[in-house]
MMTF fields as JSON, N, C-alpha, C and O atoms, coordinates in Angstrom:
{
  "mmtfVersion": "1.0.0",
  "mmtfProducer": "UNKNOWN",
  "numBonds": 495,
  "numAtoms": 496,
  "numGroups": 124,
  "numChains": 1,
  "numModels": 1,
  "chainsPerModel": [1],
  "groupsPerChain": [124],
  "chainIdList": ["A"],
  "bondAtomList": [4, 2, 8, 6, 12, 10, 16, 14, 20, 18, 24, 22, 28, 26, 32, 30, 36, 34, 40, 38, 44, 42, 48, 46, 52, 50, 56, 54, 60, 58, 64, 62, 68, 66, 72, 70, 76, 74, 80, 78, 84, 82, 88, 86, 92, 90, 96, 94, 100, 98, 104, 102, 108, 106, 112, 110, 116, 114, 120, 118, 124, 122, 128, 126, 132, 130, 136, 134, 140, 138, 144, 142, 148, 146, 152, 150, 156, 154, 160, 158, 164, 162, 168, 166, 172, 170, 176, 174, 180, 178, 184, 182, 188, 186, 192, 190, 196, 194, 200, 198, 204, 202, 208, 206, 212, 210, 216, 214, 220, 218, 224, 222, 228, 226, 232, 230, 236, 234, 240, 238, 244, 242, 248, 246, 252, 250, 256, 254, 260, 258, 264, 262, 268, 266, 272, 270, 276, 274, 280, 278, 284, 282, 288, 286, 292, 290, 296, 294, 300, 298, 304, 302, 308, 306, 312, 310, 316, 314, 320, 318, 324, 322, 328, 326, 332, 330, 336, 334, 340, 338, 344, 342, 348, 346, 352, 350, 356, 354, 360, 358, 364, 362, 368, 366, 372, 370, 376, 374, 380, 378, 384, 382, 388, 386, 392, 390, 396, 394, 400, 398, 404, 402, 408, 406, 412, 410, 416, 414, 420, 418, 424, 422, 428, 426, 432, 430, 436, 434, 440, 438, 444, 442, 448, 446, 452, 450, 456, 454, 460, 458, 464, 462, 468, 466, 472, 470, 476, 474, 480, 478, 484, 482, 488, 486, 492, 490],
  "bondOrderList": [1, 1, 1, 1, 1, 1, 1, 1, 1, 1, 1, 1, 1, 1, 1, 1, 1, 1, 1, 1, 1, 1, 1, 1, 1, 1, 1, 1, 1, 1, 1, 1, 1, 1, 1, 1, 1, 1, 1, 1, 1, 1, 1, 1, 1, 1, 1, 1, 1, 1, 1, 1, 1, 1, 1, 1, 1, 1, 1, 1, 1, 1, 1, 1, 1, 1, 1, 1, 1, 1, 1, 1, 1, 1, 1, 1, 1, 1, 1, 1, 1, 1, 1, 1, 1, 1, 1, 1, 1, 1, 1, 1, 1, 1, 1, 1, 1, 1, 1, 1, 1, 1, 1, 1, 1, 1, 1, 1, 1, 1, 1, 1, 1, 1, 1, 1, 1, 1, 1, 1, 1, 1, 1],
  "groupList": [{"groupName": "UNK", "atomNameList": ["N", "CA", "C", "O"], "elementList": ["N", "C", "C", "O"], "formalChargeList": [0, 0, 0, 0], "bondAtomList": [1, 0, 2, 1, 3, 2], "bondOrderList": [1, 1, 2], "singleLetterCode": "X", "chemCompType": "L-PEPTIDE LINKING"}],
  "groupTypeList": [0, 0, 0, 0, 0, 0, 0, 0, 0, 0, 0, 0, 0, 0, 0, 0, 0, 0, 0, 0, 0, 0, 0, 0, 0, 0, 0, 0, 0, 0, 0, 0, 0, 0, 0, 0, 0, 0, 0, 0, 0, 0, 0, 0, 0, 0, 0, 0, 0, 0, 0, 0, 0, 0, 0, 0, 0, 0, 0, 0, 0, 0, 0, 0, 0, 0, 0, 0, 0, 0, 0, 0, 0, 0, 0, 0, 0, 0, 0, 0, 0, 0, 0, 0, 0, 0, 0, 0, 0, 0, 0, 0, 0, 0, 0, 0, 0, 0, 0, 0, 0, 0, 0, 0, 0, 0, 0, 0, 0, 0, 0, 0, 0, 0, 0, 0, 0, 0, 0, 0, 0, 0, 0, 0],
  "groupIdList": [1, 2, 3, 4, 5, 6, 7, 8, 9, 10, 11, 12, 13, 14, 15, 16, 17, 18, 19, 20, 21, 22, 23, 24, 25, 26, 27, 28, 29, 30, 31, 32, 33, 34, 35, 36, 37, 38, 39, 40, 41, 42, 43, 44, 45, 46, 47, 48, 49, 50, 51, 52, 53, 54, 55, 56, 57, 58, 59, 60, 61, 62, 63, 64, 65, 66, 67, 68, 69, 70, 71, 72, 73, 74, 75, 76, 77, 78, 79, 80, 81, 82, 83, 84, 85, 86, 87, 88, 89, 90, 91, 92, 93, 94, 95, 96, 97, 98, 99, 100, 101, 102, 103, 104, 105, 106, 107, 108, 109, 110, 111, 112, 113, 114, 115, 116, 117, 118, 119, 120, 121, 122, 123, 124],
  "secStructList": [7, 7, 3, 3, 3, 3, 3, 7, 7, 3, 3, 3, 3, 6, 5, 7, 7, 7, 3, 3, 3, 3, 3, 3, 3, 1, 1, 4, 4, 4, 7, 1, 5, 3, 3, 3, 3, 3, 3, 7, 6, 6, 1, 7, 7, 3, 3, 3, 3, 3, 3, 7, 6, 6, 1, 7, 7, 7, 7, 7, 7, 4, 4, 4, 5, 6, 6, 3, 3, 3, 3, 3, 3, 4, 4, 4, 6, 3, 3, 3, 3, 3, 3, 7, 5, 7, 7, 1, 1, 7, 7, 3, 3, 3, 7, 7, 3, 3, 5, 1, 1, 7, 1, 1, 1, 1, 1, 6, 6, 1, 7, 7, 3, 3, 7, 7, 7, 3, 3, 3, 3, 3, 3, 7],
  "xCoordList": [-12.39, -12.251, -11.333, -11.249, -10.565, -9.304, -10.271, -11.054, -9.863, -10.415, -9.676, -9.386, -9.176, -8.364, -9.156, -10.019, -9.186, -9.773, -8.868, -8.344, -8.786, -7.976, -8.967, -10.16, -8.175, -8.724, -7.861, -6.746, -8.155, -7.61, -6.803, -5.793, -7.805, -7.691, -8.141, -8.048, -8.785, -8.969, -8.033, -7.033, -8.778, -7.929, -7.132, -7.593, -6.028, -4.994, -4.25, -4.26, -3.746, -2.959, -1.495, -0.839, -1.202, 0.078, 1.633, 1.731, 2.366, 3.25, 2.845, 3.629, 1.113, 1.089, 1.025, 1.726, 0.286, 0.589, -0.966, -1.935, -0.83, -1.606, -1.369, -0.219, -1.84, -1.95, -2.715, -3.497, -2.356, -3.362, -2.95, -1.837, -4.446, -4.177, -4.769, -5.696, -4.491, -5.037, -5.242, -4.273, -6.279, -6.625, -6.818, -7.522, -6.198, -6.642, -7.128, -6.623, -8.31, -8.803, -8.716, -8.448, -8.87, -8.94, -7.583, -6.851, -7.624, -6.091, -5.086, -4.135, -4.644, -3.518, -2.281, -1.243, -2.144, -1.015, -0.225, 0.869, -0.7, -0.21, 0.176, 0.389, 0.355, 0.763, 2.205, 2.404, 3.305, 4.395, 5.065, 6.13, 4.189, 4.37, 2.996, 1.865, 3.212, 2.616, 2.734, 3.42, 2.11, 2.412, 0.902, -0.292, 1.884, 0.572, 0.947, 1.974, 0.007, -0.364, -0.845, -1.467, -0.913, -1.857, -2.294, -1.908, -3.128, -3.47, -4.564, -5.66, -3.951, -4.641, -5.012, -4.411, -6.725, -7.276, -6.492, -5.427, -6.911, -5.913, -4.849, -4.421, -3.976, -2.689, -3.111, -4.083, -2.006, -1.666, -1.694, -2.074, -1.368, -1.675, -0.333, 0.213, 0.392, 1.585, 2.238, 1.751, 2.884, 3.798, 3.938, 3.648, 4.425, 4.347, 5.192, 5.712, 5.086, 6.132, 5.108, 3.923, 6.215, 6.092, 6.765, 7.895, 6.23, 6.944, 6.919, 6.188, 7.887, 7.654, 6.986, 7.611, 5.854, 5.256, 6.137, 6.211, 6.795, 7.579, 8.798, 9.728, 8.964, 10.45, 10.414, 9.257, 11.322, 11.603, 12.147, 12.328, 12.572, 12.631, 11.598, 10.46, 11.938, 10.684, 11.463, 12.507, 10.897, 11.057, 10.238, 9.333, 10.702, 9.896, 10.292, 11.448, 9.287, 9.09, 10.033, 9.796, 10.958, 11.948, 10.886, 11.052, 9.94, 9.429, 8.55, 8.058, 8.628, 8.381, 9.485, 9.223, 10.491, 11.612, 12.157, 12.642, 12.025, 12.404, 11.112, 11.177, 10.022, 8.601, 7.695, 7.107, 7.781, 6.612, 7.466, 8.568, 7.09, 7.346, 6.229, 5.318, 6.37, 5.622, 5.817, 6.909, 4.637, 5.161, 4.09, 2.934, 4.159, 3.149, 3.112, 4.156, 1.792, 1.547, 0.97, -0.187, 1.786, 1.437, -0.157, -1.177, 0.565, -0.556, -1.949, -2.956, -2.11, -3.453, -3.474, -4.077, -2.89, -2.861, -3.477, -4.51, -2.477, -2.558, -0.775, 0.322, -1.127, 0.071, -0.53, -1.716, 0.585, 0.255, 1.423, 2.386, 1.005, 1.592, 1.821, 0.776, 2.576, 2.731, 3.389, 4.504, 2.115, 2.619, 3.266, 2.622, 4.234, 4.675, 5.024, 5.724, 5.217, 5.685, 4.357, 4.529, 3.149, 2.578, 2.693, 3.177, 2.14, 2.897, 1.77, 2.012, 0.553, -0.484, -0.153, -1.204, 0.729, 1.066, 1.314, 2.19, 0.69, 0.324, -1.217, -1.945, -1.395, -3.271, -3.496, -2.933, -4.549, -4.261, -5.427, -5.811, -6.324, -6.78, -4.993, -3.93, -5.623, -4.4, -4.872, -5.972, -4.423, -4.764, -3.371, -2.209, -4.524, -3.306, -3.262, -4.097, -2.476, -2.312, -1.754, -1.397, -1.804, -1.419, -0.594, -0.872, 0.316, 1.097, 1.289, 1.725, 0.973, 1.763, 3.097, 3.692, 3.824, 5.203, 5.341, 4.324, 6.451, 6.865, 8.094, 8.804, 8.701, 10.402, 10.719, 11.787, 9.439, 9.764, 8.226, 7.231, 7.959, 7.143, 6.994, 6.045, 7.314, 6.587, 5.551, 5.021, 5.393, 4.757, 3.288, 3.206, 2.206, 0.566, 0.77, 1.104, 0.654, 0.178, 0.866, 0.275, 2.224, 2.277, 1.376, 2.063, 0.192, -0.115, -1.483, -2.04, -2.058, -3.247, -4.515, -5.645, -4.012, -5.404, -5.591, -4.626, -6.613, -6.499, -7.648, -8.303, -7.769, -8.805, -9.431, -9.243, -10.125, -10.969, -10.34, -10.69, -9.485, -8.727, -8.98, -9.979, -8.519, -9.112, -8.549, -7.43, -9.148, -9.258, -7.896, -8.096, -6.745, -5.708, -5.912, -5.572, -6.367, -6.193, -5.419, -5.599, -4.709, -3.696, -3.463, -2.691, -4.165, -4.497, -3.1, -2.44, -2.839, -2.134, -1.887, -1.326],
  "yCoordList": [-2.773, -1.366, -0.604, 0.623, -1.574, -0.612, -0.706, -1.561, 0.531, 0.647, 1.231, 2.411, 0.558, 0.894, 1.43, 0.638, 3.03, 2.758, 3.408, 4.519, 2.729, 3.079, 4.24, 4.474, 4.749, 5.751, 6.133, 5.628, 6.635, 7.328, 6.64, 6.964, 5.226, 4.033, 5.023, 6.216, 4.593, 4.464, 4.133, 3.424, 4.969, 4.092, 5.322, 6.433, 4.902, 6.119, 5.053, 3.823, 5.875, 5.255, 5.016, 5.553, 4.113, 3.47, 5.3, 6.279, 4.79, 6.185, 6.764, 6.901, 7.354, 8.21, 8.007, 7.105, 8.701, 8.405, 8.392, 8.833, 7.555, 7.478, 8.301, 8.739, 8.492, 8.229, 8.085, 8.886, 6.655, 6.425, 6.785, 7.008, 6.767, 7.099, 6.157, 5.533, 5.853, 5.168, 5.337, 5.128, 5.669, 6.258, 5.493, 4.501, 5.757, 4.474, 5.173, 6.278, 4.656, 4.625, 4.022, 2.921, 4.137, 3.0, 3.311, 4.287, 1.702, 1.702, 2.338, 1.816, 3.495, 3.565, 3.542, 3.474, 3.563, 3.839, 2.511, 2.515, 1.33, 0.264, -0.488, -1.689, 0.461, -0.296, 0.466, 1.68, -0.788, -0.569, -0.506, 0.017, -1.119, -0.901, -0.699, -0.875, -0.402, -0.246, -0.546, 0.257, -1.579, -1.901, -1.863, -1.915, -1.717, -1.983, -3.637, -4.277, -3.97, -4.961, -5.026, -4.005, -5.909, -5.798, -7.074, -8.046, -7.122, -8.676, -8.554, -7.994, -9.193, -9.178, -10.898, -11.925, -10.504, -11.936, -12.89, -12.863, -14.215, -15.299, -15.577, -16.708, -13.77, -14.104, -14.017, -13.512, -14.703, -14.282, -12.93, -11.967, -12.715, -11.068, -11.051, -12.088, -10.036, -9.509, -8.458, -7.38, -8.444, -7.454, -5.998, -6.15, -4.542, -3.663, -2.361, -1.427, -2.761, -1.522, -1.223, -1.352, -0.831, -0.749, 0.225, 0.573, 0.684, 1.881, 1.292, 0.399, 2.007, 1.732, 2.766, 3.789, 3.063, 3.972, 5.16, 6.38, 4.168, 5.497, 5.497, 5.504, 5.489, 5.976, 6.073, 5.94, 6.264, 6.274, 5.289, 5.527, 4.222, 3.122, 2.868, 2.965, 2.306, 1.67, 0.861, 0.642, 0.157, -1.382, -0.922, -0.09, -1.629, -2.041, -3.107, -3.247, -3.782, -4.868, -4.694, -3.731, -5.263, -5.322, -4.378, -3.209, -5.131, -4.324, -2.979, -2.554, -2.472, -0.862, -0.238, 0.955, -0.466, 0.638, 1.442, 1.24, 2.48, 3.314, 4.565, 5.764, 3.631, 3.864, 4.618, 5.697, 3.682, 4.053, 4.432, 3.884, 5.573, 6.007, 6.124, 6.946, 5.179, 5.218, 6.187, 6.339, 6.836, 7.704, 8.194, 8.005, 8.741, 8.929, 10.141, 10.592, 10.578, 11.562, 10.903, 10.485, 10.849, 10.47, 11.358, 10.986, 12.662, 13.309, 13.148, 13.588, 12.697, 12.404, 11.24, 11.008, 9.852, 8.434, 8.087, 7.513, 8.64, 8.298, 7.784, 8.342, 6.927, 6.113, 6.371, 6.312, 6.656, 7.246, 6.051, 5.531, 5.818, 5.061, 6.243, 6.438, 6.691, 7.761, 6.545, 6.028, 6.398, 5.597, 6.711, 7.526, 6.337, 6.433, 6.154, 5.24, 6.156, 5.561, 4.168, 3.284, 4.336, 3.361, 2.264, 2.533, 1.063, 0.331, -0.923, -1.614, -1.56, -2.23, -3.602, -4.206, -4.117, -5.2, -4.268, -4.726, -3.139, -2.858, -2.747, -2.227, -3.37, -3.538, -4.484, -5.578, -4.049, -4.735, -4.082, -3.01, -4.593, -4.007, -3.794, -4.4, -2.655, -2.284, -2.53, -2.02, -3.118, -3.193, -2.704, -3.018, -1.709, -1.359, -2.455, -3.321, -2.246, -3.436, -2.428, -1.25, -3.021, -2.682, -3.898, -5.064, -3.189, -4.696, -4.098, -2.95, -4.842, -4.115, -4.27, -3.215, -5.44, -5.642, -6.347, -6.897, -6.465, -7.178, -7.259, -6.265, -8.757, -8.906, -9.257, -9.503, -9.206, -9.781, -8.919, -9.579, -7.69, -6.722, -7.243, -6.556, -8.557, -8.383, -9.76, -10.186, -10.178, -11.788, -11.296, -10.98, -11.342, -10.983, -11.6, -10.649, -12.664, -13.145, -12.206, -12.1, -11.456, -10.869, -9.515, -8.494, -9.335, -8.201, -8.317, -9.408, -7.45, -7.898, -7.327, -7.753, -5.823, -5.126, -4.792, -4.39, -4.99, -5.043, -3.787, -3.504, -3.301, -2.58, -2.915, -4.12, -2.437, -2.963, -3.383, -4.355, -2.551, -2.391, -1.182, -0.624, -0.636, 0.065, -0.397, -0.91, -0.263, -0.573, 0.458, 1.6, -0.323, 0.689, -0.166, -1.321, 0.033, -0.057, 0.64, 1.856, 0.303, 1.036, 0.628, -0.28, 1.332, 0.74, 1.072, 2.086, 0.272, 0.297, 2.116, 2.144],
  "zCoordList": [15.947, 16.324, 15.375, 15.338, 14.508, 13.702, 12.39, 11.976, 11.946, 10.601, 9.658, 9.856, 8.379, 6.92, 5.959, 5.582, 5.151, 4.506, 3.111, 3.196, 2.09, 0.903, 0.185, 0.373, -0.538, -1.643, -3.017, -3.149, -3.59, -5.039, -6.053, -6.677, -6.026, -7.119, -8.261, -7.971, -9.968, -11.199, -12.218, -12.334, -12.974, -14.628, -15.394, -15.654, -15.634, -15.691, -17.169, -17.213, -18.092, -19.238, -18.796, -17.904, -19.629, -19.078, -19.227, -19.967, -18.138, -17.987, -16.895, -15.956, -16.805, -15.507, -14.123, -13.663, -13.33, -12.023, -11.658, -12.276, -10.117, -9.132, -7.69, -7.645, -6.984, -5.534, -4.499, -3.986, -4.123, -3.311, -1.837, -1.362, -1.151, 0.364, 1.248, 0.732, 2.502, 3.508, 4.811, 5.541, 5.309, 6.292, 7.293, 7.104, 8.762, 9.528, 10.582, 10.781, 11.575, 12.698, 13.249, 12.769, 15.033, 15.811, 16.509, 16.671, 16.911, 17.622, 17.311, 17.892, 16.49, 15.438, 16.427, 15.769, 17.24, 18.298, 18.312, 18.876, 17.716, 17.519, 16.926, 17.09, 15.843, 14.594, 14.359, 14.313, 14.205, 14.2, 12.415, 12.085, 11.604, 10.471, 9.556, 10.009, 8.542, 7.652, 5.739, 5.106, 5.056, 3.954, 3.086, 3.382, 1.601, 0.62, -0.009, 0.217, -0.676, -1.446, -2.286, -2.58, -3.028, -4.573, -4.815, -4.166, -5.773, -6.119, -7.375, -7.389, -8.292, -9.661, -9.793, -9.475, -10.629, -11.082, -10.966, -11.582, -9.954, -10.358, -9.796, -9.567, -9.342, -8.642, -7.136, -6.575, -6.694, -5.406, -4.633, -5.298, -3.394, -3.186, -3.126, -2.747, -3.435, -3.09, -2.674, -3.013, -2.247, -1.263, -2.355, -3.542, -1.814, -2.898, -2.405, -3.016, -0.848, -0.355, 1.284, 1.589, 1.912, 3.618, 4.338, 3.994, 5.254, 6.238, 7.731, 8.159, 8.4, 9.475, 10.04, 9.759, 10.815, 11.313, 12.188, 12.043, 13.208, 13.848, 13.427, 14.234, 12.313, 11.872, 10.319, 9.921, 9.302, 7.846, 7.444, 6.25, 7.681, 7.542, 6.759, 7.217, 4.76, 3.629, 3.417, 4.033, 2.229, 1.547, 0.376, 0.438, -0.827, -1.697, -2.816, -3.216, -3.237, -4.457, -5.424, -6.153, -5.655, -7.221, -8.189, -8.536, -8.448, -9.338, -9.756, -10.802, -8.171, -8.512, -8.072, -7.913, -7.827, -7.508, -8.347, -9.461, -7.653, -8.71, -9.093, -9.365, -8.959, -9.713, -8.61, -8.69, -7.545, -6.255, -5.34, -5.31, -4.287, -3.061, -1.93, -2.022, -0.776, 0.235, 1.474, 2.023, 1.866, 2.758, 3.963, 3.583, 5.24, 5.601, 6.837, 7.308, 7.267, 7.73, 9.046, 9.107, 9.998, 11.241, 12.273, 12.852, 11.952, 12.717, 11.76, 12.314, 10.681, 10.031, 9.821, 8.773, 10.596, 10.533, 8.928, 8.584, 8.214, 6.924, 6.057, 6.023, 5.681, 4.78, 3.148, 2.821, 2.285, 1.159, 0.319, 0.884, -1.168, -2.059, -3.526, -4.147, -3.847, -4.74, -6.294, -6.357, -7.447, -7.856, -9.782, -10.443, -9.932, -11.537, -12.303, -11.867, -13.608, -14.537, -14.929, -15.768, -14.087, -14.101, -15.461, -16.56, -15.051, -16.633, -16.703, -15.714, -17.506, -17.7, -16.858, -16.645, -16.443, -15.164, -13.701, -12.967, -13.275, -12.299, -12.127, -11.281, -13.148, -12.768, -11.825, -11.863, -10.669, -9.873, -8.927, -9.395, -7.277, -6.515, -5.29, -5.154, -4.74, -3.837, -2.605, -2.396, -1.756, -0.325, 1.033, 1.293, 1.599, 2.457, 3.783, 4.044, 4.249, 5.953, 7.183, 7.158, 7.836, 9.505, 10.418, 10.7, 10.657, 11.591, 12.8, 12.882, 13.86, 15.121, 14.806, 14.585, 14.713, 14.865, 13.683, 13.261, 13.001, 11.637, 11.55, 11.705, 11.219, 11.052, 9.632, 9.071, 9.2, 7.58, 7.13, 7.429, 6.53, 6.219, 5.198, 4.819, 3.672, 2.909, 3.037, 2.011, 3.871, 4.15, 4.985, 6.172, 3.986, 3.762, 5.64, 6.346, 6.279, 7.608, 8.758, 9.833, 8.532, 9.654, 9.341, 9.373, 9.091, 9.241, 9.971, 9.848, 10.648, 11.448, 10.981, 11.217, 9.959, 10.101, 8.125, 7.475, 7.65, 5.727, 5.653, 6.656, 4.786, 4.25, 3.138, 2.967, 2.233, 1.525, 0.02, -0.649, -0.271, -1.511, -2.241, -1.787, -3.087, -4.005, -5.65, -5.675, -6.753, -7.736, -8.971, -9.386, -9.25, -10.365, -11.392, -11.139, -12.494, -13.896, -14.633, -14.579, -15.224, -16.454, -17.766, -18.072, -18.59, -20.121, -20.77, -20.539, -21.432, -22.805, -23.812, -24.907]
}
């Protein structure tokens, strides 16, 4: 019944920006957090930055701080990833998640609900 759906992946040169969005349906009343992910050929998926839905409470990855800001629009059950400085090791598909509850937001299993991904490339 819950549905994720990412948007405003492509291919952007290294330096600029992205932003992606994620739209959720369904249950949304139950999701107590919210995170992105990434996962390039080969690797693992990994953690990338998280909100808590009802509050301002984020997190993010050593290695975009500074770079990415997560943020979101409750009354349009949308979570947004504002990415910059982009840099050719953020190539990657992005996947957003849904957790009801989370005590450790960057660990892929506490989350219950994934979307499809969307596709960031960043050339050289």
């Amino acid at each position: 019944q819950v549905q994720l759906v990412e948007s405003g992946g492509g291919l952007v040169q290294a330096g600029g920006s992205l932003r992606l969005s994620c739209a959720a349906s369904g249950r949304t009343f139950s999701f107590g957090t919210m995170g992105w992910f990434h996962q390039a050929p080969g690797k693992p998926r990994e953690f990338v930055a998280a909100i808590r839905w009802t509050g301002v409470t984020t997190g993010y990855a050593d290695s975009v701080k500074g770079r990415f800001t997560i943020s979101r629009d409750n009354a349009k059950n949308t979570v947004y990833l504002q990415m910059n400085s982009l840099k050719p090791e953020d190539t990657a598909v992005y996947y957003c998640a849904a957790a009801r509850y989370s005590t450790n937001w960057s660990r892929p299993d506490e989350y219950n609900y994934w979307g499809q991904g969307t596709q960031v490339t960043v050339s050289s």
